[in-house]
C-alpha positions as YAML, in Angstrom:
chain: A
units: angstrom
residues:
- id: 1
  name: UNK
  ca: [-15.19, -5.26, 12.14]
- id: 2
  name: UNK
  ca: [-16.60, -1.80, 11.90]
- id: 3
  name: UNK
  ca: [-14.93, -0.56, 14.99]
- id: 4
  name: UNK
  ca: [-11.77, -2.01, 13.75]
- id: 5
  name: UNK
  ca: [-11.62, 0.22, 10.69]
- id: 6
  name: UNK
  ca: [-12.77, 2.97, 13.13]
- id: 7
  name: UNK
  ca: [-9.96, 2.62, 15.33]
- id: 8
  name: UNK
  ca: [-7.23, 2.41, 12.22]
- id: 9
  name: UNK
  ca: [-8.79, 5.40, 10.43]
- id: 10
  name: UNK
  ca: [-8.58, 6.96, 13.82]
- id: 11
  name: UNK
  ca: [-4.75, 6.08, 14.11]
- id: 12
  name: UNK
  ca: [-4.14, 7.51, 10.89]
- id: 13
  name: UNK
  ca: [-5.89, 10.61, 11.03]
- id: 14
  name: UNK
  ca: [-5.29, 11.39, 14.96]
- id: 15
  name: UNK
  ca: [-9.24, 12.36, 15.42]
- id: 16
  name: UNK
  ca: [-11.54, 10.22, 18.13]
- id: 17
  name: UNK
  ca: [-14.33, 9.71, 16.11]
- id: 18
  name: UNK
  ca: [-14.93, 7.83, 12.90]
- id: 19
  name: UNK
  ca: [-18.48, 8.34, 10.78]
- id: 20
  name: UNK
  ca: [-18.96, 6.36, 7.59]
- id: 21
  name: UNK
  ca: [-20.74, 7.26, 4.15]
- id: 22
  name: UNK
  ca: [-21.83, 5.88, 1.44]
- id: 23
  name: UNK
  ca: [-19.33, 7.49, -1.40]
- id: 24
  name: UNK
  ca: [-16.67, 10.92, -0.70]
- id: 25
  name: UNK
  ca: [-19.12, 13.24, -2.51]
- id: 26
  name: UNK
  ca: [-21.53, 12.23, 0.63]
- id: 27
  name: UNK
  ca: [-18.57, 13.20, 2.94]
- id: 28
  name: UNK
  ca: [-18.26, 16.69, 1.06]
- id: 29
  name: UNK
  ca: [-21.78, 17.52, 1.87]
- id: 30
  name: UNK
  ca: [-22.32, 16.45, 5.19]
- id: 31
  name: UNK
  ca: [-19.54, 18.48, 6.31]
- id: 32
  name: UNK
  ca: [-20.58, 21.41, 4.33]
- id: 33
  name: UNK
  ca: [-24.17, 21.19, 6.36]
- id: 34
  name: UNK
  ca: [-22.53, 21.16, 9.35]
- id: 35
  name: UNK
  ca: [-20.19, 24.23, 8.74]
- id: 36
  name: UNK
  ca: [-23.44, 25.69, 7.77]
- id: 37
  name: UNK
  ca: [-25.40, 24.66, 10.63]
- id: 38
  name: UNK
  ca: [-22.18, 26.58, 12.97]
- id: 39
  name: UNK
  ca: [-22.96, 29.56, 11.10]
- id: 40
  name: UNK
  ca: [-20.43, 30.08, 8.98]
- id: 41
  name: UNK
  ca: [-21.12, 31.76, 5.31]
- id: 42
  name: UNK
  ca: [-18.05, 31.61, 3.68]
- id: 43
  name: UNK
  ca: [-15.94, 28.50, 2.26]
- id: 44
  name: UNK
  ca: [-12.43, 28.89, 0.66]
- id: 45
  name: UNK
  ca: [-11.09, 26.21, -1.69]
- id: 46
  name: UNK
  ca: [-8.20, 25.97, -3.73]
- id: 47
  name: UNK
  ca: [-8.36, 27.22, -7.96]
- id: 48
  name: UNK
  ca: [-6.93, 24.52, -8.92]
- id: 49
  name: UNK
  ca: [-6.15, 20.62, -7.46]
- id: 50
  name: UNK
  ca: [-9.54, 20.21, -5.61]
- id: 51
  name: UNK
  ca: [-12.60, 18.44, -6.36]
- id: 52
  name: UNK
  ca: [-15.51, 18.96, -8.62]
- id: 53
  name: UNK
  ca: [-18.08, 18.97, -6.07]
- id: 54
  name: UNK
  ca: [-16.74, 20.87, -3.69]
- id: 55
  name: UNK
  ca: [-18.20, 23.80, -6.02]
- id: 56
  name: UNK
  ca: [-21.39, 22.44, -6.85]
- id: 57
  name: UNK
  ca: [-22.43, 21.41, -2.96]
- id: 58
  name: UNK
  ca: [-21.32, 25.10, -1.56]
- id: 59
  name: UNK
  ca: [-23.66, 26.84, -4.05]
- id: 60
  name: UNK
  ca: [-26.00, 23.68, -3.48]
- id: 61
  name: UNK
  ca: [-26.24, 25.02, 0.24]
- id: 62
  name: UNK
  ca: [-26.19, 28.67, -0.63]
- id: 63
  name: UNK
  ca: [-22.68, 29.12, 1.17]
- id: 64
  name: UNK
  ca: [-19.83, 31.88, -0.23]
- id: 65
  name: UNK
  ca: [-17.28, 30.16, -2.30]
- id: 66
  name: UNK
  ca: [-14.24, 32.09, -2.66]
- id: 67
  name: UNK
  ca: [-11.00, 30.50, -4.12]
- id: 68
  name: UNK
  ca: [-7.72, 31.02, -3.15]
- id: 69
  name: UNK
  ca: [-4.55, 31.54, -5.80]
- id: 70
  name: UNK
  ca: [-2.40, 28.75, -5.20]
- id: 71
  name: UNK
  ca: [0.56, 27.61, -6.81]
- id: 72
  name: UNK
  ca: [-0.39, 24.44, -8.94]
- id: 73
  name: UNK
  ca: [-2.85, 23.60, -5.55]
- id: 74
  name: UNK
  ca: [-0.85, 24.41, -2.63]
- id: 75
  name: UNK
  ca: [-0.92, 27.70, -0.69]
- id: 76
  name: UNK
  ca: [1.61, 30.41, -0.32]
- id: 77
  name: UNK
  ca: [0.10, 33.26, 0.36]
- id: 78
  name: UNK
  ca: [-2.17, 32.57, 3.75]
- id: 79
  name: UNK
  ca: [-4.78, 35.05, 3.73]
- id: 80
  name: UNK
  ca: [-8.69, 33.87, 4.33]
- id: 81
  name: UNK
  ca: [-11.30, 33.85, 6.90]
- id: 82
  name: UNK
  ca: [-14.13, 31.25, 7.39]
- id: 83
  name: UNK
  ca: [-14.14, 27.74, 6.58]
- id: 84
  name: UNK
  ca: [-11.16, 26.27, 4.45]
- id: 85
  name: UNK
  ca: [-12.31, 23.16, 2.27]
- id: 86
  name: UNK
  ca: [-8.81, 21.96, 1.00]
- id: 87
  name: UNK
  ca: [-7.62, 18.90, -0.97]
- id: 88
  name: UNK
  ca: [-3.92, 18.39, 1.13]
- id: 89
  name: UNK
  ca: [-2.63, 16.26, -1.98]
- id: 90
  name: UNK
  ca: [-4.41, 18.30, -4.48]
- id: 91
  name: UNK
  ca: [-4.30, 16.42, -8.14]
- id: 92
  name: UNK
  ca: [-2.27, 14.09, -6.65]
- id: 93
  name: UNK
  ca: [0.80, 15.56, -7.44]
- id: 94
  name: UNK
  ca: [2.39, 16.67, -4.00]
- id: 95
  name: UNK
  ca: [1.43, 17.41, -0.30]
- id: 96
  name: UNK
  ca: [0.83, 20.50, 1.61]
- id: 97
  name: UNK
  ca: [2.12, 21.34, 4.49]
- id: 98
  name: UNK
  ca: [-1.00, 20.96, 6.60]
- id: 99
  name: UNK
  ca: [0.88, 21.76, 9.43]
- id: 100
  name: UNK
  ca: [1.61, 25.36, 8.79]
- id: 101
  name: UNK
  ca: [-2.09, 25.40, 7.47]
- id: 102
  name: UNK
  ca: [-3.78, 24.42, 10.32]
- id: 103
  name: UNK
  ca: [-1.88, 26.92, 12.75]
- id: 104
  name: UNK
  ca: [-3.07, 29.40, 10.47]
- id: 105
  name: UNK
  ca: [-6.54, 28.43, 11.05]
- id: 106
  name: UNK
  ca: [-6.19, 28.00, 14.74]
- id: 107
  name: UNK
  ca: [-4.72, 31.65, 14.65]
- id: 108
  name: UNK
  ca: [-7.60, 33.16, 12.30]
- id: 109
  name: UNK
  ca: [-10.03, 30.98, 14.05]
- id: 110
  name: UNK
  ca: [-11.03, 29.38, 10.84]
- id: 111
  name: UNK
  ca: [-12.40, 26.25, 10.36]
- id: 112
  name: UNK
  ca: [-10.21, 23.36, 8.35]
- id: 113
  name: UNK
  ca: [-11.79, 20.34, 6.50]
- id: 114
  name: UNK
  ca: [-8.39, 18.51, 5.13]
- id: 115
  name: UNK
  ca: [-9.54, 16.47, 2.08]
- id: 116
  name: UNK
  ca: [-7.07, 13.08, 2.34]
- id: 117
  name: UNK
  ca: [-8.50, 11.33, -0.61]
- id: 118
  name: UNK
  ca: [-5.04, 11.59, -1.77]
- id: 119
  name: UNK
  ca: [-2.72, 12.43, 1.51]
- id: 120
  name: UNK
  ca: [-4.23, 9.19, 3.56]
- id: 121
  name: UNK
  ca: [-1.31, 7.48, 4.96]
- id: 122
  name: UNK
  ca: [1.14, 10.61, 5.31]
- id: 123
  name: UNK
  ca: [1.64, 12.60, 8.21]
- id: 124
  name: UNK
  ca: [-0.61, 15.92, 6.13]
- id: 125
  name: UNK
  ca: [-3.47, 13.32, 7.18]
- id: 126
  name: UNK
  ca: [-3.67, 14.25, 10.76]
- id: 127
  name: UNK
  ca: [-4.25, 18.42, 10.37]
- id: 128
  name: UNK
  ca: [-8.29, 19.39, 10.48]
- id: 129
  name: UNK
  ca: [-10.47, 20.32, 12.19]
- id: 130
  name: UNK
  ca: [-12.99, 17.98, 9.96]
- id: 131
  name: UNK
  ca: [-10.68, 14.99, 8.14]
- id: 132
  name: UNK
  ca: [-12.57, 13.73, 4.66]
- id: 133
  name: UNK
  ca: [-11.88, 11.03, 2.45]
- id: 134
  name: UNK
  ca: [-12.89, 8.83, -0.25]
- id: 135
  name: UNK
  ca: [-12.32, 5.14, -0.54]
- id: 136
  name: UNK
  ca: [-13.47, 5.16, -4.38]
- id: 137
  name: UNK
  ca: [-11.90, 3.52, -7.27]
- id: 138
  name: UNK
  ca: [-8.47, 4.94, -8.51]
- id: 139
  name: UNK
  ca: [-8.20, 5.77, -4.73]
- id: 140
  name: UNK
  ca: [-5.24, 4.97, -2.36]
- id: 141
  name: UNK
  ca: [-8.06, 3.20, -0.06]
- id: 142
  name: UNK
  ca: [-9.58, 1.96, -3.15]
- id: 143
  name: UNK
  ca: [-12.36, -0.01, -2.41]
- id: 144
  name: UNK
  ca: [-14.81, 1.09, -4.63]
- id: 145
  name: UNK
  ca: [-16.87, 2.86, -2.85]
- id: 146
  name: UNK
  ca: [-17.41, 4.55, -0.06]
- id: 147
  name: UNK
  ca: [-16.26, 7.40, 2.03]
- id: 148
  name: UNK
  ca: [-15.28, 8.88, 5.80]
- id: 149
  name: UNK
  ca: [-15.54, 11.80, 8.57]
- id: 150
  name: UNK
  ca: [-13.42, 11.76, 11.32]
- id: 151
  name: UNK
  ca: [-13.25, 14.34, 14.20]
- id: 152
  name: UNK
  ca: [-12.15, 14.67, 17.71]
- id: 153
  name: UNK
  ca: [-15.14, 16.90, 18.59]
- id: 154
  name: UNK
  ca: [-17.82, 15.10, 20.00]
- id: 155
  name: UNK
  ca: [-21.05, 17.55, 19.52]
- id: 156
  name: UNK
  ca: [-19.42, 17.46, 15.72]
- id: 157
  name: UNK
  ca: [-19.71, 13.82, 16.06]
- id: 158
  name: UNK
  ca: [-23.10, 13.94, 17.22]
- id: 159
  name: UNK
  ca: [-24.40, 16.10, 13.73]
- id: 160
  name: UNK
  ca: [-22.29, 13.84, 11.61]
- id: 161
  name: UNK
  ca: [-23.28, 10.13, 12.75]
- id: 162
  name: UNK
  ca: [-27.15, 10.67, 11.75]
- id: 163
  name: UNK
  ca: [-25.85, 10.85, 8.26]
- id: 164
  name: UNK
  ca: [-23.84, 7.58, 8.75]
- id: 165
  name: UNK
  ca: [-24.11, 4.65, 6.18]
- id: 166
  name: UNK
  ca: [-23.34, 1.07, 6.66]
- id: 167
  name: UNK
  ca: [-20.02, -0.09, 4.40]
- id: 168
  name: UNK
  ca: [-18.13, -3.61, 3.54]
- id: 169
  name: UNK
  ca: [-15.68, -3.23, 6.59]
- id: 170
  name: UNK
  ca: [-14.18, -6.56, 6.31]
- id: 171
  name: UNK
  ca: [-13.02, -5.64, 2.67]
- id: 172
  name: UNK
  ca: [-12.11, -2.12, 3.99]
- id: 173
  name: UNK
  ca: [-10.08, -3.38, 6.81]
- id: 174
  name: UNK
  ca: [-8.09, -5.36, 4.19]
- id: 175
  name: UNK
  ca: [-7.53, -2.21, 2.19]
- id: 176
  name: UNK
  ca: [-6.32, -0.50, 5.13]
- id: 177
  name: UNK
  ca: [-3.89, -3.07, 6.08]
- id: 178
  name: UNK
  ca: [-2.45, -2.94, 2.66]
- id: 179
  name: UNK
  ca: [-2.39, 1.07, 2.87]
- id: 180
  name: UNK
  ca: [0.80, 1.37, 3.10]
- id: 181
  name: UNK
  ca: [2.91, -1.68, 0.61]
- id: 182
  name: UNK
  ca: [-0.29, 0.32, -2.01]
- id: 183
  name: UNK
  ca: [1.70, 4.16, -1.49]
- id: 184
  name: UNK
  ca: [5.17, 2.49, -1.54]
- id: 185
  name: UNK
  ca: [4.22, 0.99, -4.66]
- id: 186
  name: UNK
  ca: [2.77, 4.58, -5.70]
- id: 187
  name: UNK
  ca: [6.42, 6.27, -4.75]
- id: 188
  name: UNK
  ca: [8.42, 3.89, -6.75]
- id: 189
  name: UNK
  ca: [6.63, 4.22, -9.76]
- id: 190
  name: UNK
  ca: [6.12, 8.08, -9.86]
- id: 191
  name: UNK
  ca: [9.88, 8.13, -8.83]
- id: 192
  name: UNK
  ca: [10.22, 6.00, -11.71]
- id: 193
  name: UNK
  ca: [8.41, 7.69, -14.28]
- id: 194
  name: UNK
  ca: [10.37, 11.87, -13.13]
- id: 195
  name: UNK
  ca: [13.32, 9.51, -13.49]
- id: 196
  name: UNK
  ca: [12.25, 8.55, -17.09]
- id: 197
  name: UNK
  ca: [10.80, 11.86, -18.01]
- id: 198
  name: UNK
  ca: [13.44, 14.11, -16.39]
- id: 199
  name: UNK
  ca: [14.41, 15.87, -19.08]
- id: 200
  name: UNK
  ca: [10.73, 17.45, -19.18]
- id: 201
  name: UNK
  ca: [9.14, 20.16, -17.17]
- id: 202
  name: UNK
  ca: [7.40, 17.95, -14.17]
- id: 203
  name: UNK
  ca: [5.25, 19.78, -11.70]
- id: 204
  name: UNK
  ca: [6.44, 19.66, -7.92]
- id: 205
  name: UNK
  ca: [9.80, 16.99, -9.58]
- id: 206
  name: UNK
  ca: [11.29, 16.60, -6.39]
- id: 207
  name: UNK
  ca: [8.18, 16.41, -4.32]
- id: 208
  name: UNK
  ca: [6.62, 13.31, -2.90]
- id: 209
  name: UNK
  ca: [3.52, 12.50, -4.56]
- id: 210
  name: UNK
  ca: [1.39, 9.94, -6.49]
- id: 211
  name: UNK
  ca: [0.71, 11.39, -10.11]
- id: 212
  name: UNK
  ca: [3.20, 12.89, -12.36]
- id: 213
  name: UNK
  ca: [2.32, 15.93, -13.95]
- id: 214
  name: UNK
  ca: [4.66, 16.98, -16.97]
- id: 215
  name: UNK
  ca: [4.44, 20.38, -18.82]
- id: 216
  name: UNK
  ca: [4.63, 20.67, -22.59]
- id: 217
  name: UNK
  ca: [5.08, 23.96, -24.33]
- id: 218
  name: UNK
  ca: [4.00, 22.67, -28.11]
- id: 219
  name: UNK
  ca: [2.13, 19.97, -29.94]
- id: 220
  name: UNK
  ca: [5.13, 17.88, -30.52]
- id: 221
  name: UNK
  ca: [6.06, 17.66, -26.74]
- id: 222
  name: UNK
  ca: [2.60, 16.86, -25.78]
- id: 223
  name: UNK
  ca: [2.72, 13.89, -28.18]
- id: 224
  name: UNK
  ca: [5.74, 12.82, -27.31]
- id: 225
  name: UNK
  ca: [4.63, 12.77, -23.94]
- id: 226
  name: UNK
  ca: [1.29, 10.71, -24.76]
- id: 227
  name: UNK
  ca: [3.28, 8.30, -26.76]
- id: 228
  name: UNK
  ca: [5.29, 7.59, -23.64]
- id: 229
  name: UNK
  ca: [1.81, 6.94, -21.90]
- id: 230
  name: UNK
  ca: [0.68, 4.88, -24.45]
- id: 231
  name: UNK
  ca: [3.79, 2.77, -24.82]
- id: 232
  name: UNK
  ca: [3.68, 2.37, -21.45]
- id: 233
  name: UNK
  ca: [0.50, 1.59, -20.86]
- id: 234
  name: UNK
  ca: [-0.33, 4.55, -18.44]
- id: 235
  name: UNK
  ca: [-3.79, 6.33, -18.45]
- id: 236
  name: UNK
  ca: [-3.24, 10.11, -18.40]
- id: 237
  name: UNK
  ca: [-5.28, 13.17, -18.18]
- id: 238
  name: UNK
  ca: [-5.03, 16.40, -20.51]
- id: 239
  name: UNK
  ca: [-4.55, 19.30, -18.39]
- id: 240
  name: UNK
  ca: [-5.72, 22.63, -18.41]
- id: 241
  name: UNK
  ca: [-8.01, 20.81, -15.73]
- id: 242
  name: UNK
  ca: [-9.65, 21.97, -12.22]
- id: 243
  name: UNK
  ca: [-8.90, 18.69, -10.67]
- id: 244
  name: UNK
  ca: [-5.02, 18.35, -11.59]
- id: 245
  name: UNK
  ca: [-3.81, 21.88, -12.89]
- id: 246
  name: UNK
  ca: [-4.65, 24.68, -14.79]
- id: 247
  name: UNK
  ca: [-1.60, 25.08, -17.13]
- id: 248
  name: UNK
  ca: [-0.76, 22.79, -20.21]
- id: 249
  name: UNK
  ca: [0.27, 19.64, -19.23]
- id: 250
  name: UNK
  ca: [-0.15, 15.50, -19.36]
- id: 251
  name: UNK
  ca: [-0.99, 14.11, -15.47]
- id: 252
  name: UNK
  ca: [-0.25, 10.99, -15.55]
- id: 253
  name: UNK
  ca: [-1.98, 8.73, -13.49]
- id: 254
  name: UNK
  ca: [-0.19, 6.73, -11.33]
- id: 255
  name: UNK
  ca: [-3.04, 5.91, -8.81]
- id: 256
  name: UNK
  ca: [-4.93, 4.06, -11.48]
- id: 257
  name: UNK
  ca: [-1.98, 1.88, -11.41]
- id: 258
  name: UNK
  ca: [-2.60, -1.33, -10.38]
...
């Protein structure tokens, strides 16, 4: 069964080789030691739509961190040098364009890890040099736990697999299979909900994404905007916050949508 889910991961990410871990934080690190153990010093990651331990494991490993302006996650202005540790649906809200990203690195001869915690199942998936991802709860490949490296370079391989851990594969193949009827379900419902709300200001509106992320400029829109959660029945998050954006606004959270 493992080399089932090895060979779907690697038709949905385009990379050779497949190495599993035990939760996406483990994926985070492992990576990070390796970029160390090539010799680079410096990792860039997004201000705002990454993860919280992306931070914590670079300064954990004595590495440079050095974050990039983007607009509400996603780059416009390409300008770095060194490894790029990038979230390609950061908050949820809307893809990059990995693409353009990834020639960029190729050009600079920088060194991409795409984060698809978020992007799994889209073509922004495929772009990396390193491809991370979490199968957590609240995840698109929500299994509970667990995470993934895939690459198509085998000495990378080779560092990677000694940090391997053993998963549920016959529950994770399931999840897989359902991959995509889970996003379609995501689309209609954050479709839905910028249909409902789009009188408001919503991040990225016409964007494809999972979570809906709506700006208020007082008190009385942001309540009338957690009422709407709460009737309903929607979690949300309160932004200003790292992992959706940095401005005033309710995400709500469409991949906790079952």
């Amino acid at each position: 069964m493992k080399t089932v889910c090895e060979s779907k991961l690697g038709a949905i990410t385009g990379k050779k080789y497949v190495v599993f871990t035990k939760r996406g934080n483990k994926s985070i690190l492992v990576v990070l030691k390796l970029v160390k153990h090539l010799g680079f010093k410096k990792v860039f990651t997004q201000d705002q739509g990454g993860w919280i331990t992306y931070s914590q494991f670079i300064k954990k490993l004595k590495l440079e961190e050095h974050r990039l302006k983007t607009n509400y996650g996603l780059i416009d202005n390409f300008n770095w040098l060194g490894v790029l540790l990038f979230n390609s649906m950061p908050g949820y809200i809307a893809c990059q364009d990995m693409e353009s990203v990834a020639e960029f690195c190729k050009l600079k001869k920088s060194f991409l890890i795409n984060d698809v915690s978020g992007s799994i199942g889209t073509k922004d998936a495929f772009f990396g040099d390193l491809i991370i991802g979490s199968f957590g709860r609240w995840k698109p490949l929500n299994m509970g736990k667990g995470g993934f490296i895939a690459t198509s370079n085998k000495k990378h391989f080779d560092f990677l697999k000694n940090y391997e851990d053993e998963l549920d594969f016959n529950l994770l193949e399931q999840k897989l299979l359902g991959l995509k009827s889970r996003l379609s379900s995501f689309h209609k419902l954050n479709k839905k909900i910028k249909t409902e709300l789009s009188s408001h200001d919503i991040i990225y509106k016409y964007k494809q994404g999972i979570n809906v992320v709506v700006k208020f400029s007082s008190d009385s829109e942001k309540e009338r905007l957690i009422n709407y959660c709460k009737r309903t029945n929607y979690e949300y998050v309160e932004c200003p916050k790292y992992i959706r954006v940095l401005d005033d606004a309710i995400s709500i959270e469409v991949k906790r949508i079952d």
